[in-house]
C-alpha positions in Angstrom: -19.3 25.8 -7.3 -21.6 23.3 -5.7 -19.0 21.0 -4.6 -17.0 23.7 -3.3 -20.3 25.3 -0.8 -20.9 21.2 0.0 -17.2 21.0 0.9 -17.3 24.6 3.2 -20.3 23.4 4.9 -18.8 19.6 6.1 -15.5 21.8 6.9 -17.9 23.7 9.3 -19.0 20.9 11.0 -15.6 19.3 11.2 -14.8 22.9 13.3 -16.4 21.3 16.3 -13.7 18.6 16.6 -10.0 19.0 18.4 -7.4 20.0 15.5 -5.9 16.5 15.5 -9.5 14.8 14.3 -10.3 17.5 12.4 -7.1 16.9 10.2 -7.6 12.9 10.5 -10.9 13.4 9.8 -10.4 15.6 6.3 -8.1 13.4 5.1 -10.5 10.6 5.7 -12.9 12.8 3.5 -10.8 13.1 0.8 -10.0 9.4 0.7 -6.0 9.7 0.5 -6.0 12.0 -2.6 -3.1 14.6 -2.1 -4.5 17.4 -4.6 -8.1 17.7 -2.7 -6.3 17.1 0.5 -4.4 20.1 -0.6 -7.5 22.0 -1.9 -9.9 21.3 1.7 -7.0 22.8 3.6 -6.4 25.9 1.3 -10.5 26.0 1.8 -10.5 25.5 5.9 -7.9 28.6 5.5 -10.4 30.9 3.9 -13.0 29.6 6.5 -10.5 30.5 9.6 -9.8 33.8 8.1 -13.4 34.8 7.2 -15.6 33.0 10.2 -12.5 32.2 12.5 -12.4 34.0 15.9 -9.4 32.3 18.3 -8.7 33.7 21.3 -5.8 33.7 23.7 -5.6 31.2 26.8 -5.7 33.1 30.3 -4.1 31.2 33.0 -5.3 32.3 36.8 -2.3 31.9 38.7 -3.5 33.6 41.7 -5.7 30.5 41.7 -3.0 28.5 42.7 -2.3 29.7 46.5 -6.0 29.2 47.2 -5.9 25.7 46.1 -7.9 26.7 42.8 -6.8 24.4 40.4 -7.1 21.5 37.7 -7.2 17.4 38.9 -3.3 17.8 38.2 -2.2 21.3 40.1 -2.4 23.4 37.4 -3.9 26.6 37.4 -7.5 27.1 36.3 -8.2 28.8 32.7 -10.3 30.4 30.6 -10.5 32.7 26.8 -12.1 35.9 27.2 -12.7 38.5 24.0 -13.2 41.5 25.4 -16.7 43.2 24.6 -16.9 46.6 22.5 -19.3 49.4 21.6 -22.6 48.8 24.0 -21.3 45.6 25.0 -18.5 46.9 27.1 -20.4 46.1 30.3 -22.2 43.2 29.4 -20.8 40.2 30.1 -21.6 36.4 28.9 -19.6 33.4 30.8 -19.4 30.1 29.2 -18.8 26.9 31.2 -17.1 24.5 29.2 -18.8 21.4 28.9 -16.8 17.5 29.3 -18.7 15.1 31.3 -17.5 13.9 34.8 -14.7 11.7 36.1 -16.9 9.3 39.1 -13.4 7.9 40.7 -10.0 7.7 41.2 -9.4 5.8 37.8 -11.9 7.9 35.6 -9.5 11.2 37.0 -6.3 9.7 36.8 -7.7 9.2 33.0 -8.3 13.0 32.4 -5.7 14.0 34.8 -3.4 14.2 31.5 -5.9 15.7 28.9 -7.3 19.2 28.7 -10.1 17.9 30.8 -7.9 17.8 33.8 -4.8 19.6 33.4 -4.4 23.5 31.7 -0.8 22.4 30.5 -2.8 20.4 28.1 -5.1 23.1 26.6 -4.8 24.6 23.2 -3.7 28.0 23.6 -5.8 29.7 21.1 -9.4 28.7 21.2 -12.3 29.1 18.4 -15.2 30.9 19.3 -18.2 31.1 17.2 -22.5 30.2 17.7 -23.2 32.3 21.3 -19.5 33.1 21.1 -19.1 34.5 18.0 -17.9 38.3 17.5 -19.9 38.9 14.3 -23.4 40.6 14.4 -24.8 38.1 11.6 -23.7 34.6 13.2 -25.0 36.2 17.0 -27.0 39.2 16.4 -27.8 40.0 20.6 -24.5 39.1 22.2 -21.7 39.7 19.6 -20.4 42.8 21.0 -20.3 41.2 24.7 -17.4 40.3 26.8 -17.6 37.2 25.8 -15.7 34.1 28.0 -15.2 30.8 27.7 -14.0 28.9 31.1 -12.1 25.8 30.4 -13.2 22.9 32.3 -10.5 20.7 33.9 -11.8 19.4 37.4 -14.4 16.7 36.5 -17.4 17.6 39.0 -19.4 21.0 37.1 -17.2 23.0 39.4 -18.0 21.5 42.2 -16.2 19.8 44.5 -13.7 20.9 47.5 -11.8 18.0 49.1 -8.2 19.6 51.5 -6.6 16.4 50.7 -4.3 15.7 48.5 -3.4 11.9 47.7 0.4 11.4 47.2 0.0 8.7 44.9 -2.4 10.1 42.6 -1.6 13.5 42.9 -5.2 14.2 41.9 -6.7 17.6 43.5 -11.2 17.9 44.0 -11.3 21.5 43.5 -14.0 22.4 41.1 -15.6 24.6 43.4 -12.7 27.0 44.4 -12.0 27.0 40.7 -15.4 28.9 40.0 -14.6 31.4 42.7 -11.1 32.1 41.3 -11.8 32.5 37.7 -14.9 34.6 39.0 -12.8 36.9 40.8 -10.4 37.4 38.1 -13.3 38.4 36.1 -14.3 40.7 38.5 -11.2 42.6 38.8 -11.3 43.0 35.0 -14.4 44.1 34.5 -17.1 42.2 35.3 -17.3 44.1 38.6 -19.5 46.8 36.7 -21.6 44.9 34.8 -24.7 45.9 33.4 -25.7 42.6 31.8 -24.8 39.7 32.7 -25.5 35.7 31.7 -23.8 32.6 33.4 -24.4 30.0 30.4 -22.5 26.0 29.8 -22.8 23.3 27.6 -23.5 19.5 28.9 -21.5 19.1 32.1 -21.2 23.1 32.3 -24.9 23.3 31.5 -25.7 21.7 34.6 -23.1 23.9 36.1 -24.7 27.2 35.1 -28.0 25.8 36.9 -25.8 24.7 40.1 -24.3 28.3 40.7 -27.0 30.0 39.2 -28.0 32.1 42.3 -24.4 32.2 43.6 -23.3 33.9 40.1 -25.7 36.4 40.8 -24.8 36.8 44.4 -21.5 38.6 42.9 -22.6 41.0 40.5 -23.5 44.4 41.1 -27.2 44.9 42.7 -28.7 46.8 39.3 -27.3 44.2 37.0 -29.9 42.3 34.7 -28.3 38.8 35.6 -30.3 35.8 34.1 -28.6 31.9 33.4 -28.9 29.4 30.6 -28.3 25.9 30.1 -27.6 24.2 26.9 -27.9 20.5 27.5 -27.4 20.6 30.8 -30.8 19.1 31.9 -30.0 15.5 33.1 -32.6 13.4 34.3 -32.6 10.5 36.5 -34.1 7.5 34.8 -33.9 4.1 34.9 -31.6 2.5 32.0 -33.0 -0.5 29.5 -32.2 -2.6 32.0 -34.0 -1.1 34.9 -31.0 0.3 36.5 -30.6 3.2 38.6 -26.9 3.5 36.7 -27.0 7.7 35.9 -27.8 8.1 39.7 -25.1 5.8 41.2 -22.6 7.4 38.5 -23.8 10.8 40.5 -23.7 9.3 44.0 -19.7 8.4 43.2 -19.5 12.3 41.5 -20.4 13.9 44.6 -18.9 11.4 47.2 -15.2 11.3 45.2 -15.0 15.3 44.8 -17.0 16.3 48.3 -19.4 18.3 46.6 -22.2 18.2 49.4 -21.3 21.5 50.7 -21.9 22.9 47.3 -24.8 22.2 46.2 -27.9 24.2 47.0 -28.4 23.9 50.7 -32.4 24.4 50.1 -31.9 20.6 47.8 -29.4 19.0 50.8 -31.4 19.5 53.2 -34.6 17.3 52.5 -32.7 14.9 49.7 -29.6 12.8 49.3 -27.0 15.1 48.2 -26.3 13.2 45.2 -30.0 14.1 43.9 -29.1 17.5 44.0 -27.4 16.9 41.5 -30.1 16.6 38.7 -31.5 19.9 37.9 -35.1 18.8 38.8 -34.4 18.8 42.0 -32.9 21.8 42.0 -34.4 24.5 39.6 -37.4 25.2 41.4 -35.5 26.5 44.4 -33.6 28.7 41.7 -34.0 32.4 42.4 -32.5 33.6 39.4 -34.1 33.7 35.6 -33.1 30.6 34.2 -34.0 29.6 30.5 -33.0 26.0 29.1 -32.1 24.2 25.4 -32.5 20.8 25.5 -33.3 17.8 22.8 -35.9 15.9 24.2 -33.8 13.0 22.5 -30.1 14.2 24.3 -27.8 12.0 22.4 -25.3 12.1 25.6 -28.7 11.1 27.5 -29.6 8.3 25.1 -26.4 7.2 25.1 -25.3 7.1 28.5 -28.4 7.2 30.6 -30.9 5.6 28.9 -28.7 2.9 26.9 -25.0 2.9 28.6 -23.1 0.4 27.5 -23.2 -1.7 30.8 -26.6 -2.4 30.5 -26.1 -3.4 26.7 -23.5 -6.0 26.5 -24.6 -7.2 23.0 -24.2 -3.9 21.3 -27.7 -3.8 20.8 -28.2 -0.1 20.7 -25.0 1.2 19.3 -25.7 1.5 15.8 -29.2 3.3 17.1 -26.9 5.4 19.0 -24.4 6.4 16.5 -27.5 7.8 14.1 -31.0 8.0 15.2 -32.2 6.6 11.1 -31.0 3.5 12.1 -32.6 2.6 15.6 -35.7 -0.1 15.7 -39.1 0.8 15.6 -39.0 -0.8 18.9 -35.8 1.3 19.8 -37.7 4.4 18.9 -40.7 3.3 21.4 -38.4 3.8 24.3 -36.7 6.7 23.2 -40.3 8.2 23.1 -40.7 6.6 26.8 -37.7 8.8 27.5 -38.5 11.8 25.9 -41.8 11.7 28.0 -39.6 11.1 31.3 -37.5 14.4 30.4 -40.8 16.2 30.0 -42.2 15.0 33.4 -39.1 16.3 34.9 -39.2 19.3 32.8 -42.3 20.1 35.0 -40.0 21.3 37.6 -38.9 24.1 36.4 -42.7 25.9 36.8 -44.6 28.0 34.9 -43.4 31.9 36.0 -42.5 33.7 33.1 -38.7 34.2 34.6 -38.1 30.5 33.1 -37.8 29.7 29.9 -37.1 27.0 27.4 -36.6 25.9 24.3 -37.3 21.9 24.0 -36.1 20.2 20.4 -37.2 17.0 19.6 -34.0 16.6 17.9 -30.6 14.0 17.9 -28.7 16.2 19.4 -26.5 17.6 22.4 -25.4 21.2 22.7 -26.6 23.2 19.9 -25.5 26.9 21.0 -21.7 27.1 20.1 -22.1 25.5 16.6 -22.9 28.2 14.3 -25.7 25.7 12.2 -27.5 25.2 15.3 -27.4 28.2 17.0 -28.4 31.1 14.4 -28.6 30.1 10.6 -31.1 29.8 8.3 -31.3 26.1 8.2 -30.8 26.3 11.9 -33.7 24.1 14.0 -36.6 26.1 15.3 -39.8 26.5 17.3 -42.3 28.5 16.8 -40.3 29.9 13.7 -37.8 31.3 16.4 -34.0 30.1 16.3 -32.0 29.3 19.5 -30.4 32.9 19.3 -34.0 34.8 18.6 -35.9 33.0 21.2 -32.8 33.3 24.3 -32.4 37.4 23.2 -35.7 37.9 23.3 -35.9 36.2 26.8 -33.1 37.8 28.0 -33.9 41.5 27.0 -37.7 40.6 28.3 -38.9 41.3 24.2 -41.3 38.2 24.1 -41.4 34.8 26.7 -40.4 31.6 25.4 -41.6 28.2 26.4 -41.9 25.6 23.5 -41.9 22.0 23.6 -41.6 20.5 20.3 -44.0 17.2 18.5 -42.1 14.0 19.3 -39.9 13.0 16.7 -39.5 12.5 13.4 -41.7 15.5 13.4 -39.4 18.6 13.4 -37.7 19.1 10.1 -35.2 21.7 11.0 -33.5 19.6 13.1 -30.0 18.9 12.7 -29.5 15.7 14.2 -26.2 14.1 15.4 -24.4 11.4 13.7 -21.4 9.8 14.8 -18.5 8.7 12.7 -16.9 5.6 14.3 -13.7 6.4 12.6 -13.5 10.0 13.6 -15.2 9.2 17.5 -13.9 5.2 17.9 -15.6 4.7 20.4 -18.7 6.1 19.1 -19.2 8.3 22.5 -18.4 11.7 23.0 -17.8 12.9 26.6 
């Protein structure tokens, strides 16, 4: 029996991987052996039917003819469950999360994955954590209309360049992709919402802070409309080499995919409109409640802003990247240098009760669509609250939340990211 709940619990973690590495990645597990091979996937089964919720792809086609679409042409996309019961007219959007492409090589790259194309998307996609449909796994927004927009132009939505290069083929549209797939949610609902939260993970984190007030802008005047960000707080810090390399990454962001024009005009207008791109800039000219998840110690942060691997040719850092137990006590100095940077710029956001934040001092990046970090009970904390407790009670105005955790190793319910090198090769996830 014990082996069996050990082997349900890995299988739920492995649910956060693409089908193909989920499959290479069992088999890995069971070493080769045919009749546990046999047995994990007879198990994953009974997982899928008992915790599984997939839903069905929409494509917006009436995208298309106003130049909403992916960096390949295709139409924009996203999964929507429709809400039930009280939730009928309450409506949570999800902005899928998937990093950036900075040029015309990084896009031609995703041009032919689900991160730039809706050909290449699964047509069935699992929801569960902040999407799940089950009062027990997301007790305050399990009955919502709950959607997940798929994430295929490489700028957070972004960026709005005419052109259209006949070589490349690529399109900068991120921004009239927003509009469209807003517009289709409007006409199916979302027109007469009551509720209403514009939420992302990572790269659609920091788009649910960028359109923050212009989400709001189209809902109905009586709506409660509030945002949240889950990892989506990128700061702009100097590397371990004293580079400026995470704000000339989102200089070439904003240059490649024309994104000036849509970023907050109150930012552009006294800074660089590449700095409006890092949310401390930004969210204290947001108008709109806004409450935040972060780990003080992002792994994505660590890993590509703090330590990228152009400013560590040796490989110094990568085994302290792949899991946190094995960095340096040195190492762990400057990660608590960074942590102390994110805190600084943390200070932005301001102390009105309309914000509010939950800050881990965890391994980790995105922690609200995995069910073992966003509403468990092993899930991390602060202030004895989960993720799911402390954003309801925000939301629905029950209790405030802002909580900064101790530095780390301190917090004990944290779940903290390690990275297989067999199942991720290249030990970084986008």
């Amino acid at each position: 029996m014990l082996q069996t709940k050990k082997s349900r619990a890995h299988l739920r973690k492995l649910l956060k991987l693409d089908f193909l590495n989920l499959f290479i990645a069992i088999f890995r597990m069971v070493n080769g052996n045919v009749q546990q091979w046999i047995y994990s996937l007879l198990t994953l089964s009974i997982i899928f039917r008992t915790e599984g919720l997939f839903v069905d792809i929409t494509y917006v086609l009436s995208g298309v003819a106003k130049g909403a679409v992916c960096l390949d042409g295709s139409p924009p996309a996203y999964h929507h469950d429709k809400g039930f019961g009280t939730g009928v007219n309450s409506w949570l959007i999800q902005m899928e999360g998937g990093g950036w492409c900075n040029n015309v090589t990084t896009c031609l790259s995703r041009k032919n994955t689900r991160l730039g194309s809706s050909k290449q998307m699964v047509e069935k996609l699992a929801f569960s954590g902040i999407l799940s449909n089950m009062p027990h796994f997301n007790p305050d927004f399990y009955n919502w209309n709950r959607v997940k927009v798929r994430y295929c132009d490489g700028s957070s939505f972004t960026g709005d360049v005419q052109a259209v290069n006949r070589i490349t083929n690529l399109h900068f549209r991120g921004a009239r992709i927003f509009l469209a797939v807003m517009e289709d949610l409007l006409a199916k609902g979302m027109k007469n919402a009551e509720n209403a939260i514009l939420s992302g993970c990572s790269a659609g984190g920091l788009t649910s802070i960028l359109h923050c007030d212009s989400f709001k802008a189209l809902l109905p005047m009586g709506a409660k409309v509030k945002c949240f960000s889950d990892a989506g707080y990128f700061i702009n810090v100097k590397d371990i080499s004293g580079a400026l390399h995470i704000e000339e990454f989102f200089r070439d962001i904003v240059t490649l995919h024309g994104s000036a024009k849509n970023l907050p005009p109150v930012c552009t207008s006294r800074l660089k409109p590449h700095l409006c791109f890092f949310p401390q800039n930004v969210v204290q000219h947001v108008r709109t409640p806004l409450f935040l998840v972060n780990a003080a110690y992002d792994s994505w942060q660590i890993k590509n802003i703090l330590a990228p691997g152009v400013a560590d040719p040796h490989g110094i850092w990568l085994n302290c990247k792949l899991d946190i137990l094995k960095c340096s006590s040195r190492q762990l100095q400057i990660m608590q240098g960074f942590r102390l940077g994110f805190l600084r710029a943390l200070n932005a956001l301001g102390p009105s009760s309309s914000r509010g934040y939950f800050i881990n001092s965890c391994y980790a990046h995105c922690q609200t669509e995995v069910q073992e970090t966003w509403y468990r009970a092993d899930s991390p904390k602060l202030a004895n609250k989960t993720i799911a407790k402390a954003l309801g009670d925000w939301f629905f105005d029950k209790n405030p939340f802002q909580k900064i955790d101790c530095p780390y190793p301190c917090d004990r319910t944290c779940h903290n990211r390690v990275f297989d090198t067999n199942v991720h090769p290249f030990g970084i996830d986008i």
